[in-house]
Residue frames as qw, qx, qy, qz and C-alpha x, y, z in Angstrom:
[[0.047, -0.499, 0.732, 0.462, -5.05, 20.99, -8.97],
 [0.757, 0.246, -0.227, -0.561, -7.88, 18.63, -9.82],
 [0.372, 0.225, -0.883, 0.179, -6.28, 15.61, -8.21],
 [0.795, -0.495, -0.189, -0.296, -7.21, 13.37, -5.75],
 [0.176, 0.538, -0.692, 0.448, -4.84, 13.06, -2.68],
 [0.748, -0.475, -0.441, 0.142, -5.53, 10.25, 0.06],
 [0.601, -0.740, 0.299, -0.033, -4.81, 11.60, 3.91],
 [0.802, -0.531, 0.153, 0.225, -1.65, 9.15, 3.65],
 [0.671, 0.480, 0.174, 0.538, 0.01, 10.47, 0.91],
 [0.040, -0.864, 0.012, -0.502, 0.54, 13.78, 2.92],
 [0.533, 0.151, -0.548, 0.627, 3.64, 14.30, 4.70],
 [0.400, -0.808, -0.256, -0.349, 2.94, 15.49, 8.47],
 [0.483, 0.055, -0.558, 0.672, 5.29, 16.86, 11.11],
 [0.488, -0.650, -0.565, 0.141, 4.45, 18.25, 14.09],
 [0.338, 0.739, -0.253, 0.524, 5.59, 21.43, 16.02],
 [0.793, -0.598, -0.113, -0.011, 7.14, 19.70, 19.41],
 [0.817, -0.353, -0.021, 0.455, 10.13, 20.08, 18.56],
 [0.070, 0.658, -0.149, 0.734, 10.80, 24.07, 17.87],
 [0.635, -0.378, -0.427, 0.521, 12.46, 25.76, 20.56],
 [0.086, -0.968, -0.097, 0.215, 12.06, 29.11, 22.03],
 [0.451, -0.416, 0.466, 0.637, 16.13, 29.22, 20.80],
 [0.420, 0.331, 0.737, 0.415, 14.73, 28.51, 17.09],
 [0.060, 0.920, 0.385, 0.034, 12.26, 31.27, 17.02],
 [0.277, -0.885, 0.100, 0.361, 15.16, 33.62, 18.03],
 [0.427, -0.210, 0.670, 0.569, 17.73, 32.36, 15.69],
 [0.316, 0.387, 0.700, 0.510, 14.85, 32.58, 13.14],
 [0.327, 0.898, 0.266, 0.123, 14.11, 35.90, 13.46],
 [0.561, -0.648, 0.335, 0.392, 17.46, 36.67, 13.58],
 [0.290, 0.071, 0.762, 0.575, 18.10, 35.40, 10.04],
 [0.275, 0.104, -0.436, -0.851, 14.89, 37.43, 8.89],
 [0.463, -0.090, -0.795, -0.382, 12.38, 34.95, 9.38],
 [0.607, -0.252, 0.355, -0.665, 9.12, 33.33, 11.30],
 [0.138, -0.254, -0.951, -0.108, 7.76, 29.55, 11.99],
 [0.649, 0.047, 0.130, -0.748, 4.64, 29.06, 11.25],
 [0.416, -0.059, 0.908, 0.010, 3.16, 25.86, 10.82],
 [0.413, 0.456, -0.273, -0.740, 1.92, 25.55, 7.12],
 [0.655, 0.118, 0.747, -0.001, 0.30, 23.14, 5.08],
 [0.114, 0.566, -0.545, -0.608, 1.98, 23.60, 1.23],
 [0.768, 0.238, 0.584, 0.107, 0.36, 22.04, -1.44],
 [0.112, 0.679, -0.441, -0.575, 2.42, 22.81, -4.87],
 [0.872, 0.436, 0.155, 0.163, 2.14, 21.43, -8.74],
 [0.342, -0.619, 0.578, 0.408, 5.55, 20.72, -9.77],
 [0.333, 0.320, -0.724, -0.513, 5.36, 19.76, -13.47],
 [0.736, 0.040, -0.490, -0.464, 2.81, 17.37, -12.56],
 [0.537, -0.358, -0.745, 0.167, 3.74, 15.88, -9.41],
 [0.385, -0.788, -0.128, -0.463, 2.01, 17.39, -6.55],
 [0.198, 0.097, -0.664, 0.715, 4.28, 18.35, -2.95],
 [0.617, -0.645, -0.154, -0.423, 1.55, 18.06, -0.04],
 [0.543, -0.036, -0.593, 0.594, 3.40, 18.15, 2.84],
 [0.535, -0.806, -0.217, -0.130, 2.65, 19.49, 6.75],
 [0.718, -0.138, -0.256, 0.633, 5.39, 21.07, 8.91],
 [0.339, -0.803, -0.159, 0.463, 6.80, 23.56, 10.59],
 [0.669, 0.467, 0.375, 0.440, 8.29, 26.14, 8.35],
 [0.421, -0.428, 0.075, 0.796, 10.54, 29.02, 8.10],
 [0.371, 0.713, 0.414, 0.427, 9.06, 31.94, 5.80],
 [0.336, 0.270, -0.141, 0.891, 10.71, 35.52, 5.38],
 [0.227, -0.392, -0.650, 0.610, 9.41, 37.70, 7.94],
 [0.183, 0.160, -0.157, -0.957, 8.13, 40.41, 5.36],
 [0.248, -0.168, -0.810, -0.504, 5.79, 37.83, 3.45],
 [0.481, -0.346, -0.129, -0.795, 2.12, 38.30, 4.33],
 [0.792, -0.184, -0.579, -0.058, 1.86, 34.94, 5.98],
 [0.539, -0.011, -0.580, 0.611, 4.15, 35.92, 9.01],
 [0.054, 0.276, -0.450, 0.848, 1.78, 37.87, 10.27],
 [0.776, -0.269, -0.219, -0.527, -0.73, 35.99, 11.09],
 [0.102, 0.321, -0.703, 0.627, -0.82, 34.98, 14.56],
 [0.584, -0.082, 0.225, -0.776, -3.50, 34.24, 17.33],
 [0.554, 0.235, 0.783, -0.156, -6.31, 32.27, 16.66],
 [0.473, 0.677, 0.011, -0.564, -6.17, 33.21, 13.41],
 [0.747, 0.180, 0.629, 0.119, -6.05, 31.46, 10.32],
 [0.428, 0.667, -0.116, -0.599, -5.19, 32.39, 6.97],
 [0.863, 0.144, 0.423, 0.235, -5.18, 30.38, 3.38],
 [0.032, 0.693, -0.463, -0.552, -2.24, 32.20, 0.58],
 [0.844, 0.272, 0.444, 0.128, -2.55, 31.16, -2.80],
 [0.027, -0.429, 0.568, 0.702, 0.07, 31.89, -5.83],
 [0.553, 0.687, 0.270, -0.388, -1.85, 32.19, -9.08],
 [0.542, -0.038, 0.353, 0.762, 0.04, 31.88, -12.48],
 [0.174, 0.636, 0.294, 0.692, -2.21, 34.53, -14.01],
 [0.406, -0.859, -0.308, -0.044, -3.58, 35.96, -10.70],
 [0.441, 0.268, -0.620, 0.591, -0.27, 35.94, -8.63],
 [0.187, 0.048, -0.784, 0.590, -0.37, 36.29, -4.94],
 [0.528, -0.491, -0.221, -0.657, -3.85, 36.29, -2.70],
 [0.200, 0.012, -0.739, 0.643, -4.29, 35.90, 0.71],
 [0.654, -0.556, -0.225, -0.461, -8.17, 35.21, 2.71],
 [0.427, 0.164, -0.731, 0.506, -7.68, 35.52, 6.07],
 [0.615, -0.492, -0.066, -0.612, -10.04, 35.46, 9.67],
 [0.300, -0.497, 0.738, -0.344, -10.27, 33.36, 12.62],
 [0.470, 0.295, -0.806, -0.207, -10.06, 30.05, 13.04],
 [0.415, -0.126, -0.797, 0.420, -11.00, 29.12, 16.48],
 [0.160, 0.004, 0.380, -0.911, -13.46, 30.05, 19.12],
 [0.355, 0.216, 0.769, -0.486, -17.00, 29.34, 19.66],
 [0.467, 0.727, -0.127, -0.488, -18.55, 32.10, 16.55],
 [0.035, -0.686, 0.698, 0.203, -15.94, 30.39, 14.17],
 [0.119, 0.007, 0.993, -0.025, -15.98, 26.97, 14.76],
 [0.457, 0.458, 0.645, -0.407, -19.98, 27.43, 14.59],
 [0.412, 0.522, -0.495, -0.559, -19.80, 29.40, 10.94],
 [0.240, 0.538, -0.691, -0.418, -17.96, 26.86, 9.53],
 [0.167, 0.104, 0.975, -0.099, -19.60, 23.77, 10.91],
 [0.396, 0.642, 0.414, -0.510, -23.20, 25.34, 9.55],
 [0.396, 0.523, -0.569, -0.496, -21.38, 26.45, 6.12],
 [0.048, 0.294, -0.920, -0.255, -20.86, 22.54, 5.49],
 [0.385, 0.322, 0.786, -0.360, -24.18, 21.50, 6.62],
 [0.472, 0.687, 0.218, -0.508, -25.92, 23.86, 4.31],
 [0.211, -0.577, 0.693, 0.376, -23.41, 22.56, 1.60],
 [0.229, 0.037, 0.971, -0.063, -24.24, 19.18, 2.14],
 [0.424, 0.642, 0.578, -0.271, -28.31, 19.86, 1.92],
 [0.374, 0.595, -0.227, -0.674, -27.58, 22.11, -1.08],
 [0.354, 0.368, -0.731, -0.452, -25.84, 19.35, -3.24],
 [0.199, 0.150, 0.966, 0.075, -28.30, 16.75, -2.34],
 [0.344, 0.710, 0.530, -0.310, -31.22, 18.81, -3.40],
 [0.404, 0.589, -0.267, -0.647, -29.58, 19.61, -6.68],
 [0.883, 0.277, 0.379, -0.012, -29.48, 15.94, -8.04],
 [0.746, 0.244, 0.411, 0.463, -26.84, 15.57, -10.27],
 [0.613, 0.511, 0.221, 0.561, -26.44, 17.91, -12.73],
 [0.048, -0.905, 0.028, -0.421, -27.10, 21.39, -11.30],
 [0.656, -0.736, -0.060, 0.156, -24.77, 20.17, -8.32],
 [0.004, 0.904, -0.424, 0.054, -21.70, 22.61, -7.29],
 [0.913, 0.196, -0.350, 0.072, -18.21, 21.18, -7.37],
 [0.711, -0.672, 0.066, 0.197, -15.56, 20.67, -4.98],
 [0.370, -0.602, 0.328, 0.627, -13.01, 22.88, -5.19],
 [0.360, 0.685, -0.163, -0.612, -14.17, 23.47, -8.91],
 [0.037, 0.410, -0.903, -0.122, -13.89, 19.84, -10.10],
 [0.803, -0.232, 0.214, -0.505, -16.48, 17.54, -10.68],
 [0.706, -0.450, 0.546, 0.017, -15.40, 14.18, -8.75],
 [0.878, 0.203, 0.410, 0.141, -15.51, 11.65, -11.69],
 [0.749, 0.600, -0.199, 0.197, -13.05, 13.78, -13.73],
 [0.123, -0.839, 0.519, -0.103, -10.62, 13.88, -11.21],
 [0.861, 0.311, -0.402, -0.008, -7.50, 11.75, -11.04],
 [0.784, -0.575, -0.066, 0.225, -5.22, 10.08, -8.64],
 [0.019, 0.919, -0.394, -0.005, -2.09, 12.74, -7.96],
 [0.853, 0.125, -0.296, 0.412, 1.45, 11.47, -8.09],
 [0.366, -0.923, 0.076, -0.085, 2.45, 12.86, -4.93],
 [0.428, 0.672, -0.449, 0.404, 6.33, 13.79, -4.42],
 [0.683, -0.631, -0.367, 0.019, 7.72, 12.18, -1.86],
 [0.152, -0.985, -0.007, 0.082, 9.57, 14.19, 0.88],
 [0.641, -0.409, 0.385, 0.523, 13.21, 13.08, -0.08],
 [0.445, 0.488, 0.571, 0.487, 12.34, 14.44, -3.45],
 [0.081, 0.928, 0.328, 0.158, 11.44, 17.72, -2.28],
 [0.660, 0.180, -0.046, 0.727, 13.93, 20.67, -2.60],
 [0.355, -0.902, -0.233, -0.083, 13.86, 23.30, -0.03],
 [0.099, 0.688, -0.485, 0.531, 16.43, 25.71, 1.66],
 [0.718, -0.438, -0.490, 0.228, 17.29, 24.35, 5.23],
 [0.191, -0.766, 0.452, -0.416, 17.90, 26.74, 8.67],
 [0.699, 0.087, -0.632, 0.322, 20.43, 23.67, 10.76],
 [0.258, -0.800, 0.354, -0.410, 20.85, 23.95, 14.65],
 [0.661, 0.102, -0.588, 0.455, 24.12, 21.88, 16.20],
 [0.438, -0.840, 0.214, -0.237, 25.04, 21.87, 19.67],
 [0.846, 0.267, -0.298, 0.353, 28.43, 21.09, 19.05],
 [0.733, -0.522, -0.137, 0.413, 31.49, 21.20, 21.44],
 [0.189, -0.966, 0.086, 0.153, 33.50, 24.37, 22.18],
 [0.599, -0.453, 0.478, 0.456, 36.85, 23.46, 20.34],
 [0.277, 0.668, -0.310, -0.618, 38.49, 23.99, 16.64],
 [0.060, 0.243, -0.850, -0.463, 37.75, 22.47, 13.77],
 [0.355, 0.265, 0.807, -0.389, 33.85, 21.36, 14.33],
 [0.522, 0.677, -0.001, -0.519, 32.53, 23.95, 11.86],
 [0.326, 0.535, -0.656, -0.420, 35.03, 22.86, 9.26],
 [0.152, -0.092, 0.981, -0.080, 33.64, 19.29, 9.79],
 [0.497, 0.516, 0.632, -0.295, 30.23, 19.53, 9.82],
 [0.101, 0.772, -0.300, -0.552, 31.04, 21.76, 6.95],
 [0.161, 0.396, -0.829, -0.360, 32.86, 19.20, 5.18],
 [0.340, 0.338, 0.867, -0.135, 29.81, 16.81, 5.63],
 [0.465, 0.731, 0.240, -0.438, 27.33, 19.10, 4.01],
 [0.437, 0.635, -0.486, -0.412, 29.47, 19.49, 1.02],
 [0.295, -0.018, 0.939, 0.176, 29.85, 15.78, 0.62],
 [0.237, 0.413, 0.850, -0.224, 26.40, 15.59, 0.28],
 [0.165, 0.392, 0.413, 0.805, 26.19, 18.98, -2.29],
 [0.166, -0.889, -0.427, 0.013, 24.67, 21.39, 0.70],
 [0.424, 0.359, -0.151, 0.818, 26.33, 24.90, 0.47],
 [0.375, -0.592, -0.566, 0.434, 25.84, 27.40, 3.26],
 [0.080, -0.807, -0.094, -0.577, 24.39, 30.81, 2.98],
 [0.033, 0.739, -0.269, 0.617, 25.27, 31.62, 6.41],
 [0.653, -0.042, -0.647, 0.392, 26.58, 30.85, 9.77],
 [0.450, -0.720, 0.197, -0.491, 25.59, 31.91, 13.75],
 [0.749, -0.152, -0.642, 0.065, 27.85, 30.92, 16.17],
 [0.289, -0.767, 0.151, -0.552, 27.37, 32.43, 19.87],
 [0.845, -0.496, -0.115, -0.166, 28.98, 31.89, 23.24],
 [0.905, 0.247, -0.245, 0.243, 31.77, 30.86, 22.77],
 [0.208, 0.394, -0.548, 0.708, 34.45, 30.29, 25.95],
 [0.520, -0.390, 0.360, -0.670, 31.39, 30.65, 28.15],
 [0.836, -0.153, 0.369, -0.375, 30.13, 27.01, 28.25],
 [0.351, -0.407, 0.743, 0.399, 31.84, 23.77, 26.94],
 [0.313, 0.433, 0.665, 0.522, 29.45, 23.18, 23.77],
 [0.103, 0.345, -0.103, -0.927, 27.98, 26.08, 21.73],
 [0.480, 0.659, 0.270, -0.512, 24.82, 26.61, 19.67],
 [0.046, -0.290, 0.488, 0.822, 25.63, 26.65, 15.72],
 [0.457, 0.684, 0.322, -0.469, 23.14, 27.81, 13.67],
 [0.125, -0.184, 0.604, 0.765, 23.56, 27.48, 9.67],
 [0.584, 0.640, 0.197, -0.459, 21.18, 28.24, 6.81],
 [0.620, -0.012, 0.654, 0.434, 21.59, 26.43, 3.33],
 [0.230, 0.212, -0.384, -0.869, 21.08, 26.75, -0.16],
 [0.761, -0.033, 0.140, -0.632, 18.49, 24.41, -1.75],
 [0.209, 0.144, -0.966, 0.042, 19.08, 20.75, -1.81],
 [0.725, -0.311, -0.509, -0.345, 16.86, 17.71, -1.70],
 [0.733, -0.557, 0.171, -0.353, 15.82, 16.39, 1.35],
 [0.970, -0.055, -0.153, 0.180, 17.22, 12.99, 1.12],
 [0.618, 0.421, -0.339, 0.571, 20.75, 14.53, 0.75],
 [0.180, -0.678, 0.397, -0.592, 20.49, 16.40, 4.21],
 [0.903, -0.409, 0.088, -0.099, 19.02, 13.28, 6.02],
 [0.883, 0.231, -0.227, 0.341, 22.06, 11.62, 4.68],
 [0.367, 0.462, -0.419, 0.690, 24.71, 14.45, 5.79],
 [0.458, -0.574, 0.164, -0.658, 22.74, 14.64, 9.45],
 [0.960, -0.226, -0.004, -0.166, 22.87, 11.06, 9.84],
 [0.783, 0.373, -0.333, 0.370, 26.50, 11.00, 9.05],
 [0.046, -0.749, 0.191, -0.633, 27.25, 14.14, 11.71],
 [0.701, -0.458, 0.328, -0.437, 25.47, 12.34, 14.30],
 [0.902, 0.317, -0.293, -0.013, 27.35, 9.23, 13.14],
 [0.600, 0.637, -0.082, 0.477, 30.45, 10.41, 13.54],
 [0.283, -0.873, -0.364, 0.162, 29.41, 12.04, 16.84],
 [0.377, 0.381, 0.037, 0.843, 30.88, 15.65, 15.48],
 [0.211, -0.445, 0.121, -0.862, 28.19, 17.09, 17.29],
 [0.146, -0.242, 0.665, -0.691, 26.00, 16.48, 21.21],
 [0.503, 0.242, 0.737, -0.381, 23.04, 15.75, 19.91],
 [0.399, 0.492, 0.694, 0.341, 21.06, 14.85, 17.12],
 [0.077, 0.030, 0.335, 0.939, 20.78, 17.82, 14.44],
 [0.285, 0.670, 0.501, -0.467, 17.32, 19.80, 14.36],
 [0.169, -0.030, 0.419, 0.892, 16.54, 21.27, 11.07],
 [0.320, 0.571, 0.273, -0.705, 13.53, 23.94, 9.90],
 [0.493, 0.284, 0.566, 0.596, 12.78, 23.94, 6.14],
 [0.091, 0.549, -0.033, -0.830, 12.74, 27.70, 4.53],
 [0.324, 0.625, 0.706, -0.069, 10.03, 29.03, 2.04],
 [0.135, -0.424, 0.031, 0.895, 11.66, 31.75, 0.44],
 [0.152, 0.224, -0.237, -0.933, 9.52, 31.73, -2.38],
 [0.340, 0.250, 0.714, -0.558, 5.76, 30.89, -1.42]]
């Protein structure tokens, strides 16, 4: 995008806390986690964010697996492209540590002018990014409660989310009778972050539900 981004300006999450339950529930609903790193111009501020992510289970990205690696870019004139290969292993890891070397020795032995740019930018016209931060960013959400076995929970947590202007595309709830809490599983529309922390922090307030809410963010259109 021709920006400069510092390392701390880039949201990171981790994937310790998917659960084998998640993966099932998400392809269930059509979908895969992958862990993705999304970098997107939005009228001029830039989303760079790390995390686990929910993406539709057709989309070229979900099948990449392994030690493989792949980078997907959206084009406005180009549209979609996808370079993909491994990422890991001995071959691999050696490539790519040799590609930079020979980089390096190229662009000091072109002096100045004749020297290639990074990422197709040279440094001094780039500028510092106004990076979105993540309560700003607006994303579908997949939800997973482990709320208690009795009526009227859904229509609660329910009535939280719509405080807070999240509607629900759909509901999974399973078990039920066998054990004294249950699984629920919901999938939103889009809505800013902030507004979910808020309605998650209120749930768990409130204790409506057992434990602290887990949520995925969805990628329906990459």
């Amino acid at each position: 995008f021709g920006v400069m981004v510092k390392p701390a300006q880039i949201y990171t999450e981790g994937i310790t806390q998917i659960t084998q339950a998640d993966i099932e529930y998400a392809r269930e609903l059509g979908y895969a986690i992958k862990l993705l790193a999304i970098g997107k111009d939005d009228d001029g501020g830039i989303e760079a964010r790390v995390h686990p992510t929910m993406i539709p289970d057709r989309h070229m990205l979900a099948g990449v697996g392994g030690a493989f690696n792949a980078i997907y870019i959206h084009g406005e004139a180009l549209g979609a492209t996808m370079y993909s290969g491994l990422g890991a292993g001995e071959m691999p890891s050696a490539t790519a540590v040799m590609a930079d070397i020979l980089e390096i020795a190229r662009h000091r032995m072109a002096e100045g002018s004749a020297r290639t740019h990074a990422f197709g930018f040279p440094i001094h016209l780039m500028k510092g990014a106004s990076v979105k931060p993540m309560d700003d960013v607006v994303c579908e959400y997949y939800l997973r409660f482990t709320a208690p076995d009795k009526p009227g929970v859904l229509g609660a947590i329910a009535s939280v989310l719509g405080r807070y202007g999240l509607s629900i595309a759909s509901v999974i709830q399973k078990d039920r009778g066998k054990t004294r809490t249950v699984p629920v599983i919901m999938r939103t529309h889009d809505a800013p972050e902030r507004s979910l922390k808020r309605a998650l922090a209120e749930i768990r307030k409130k204790k409506i539900v057992q434990s602290a809410p887990a949520f995925i963010r969805i990628e329906e259109k990459l």
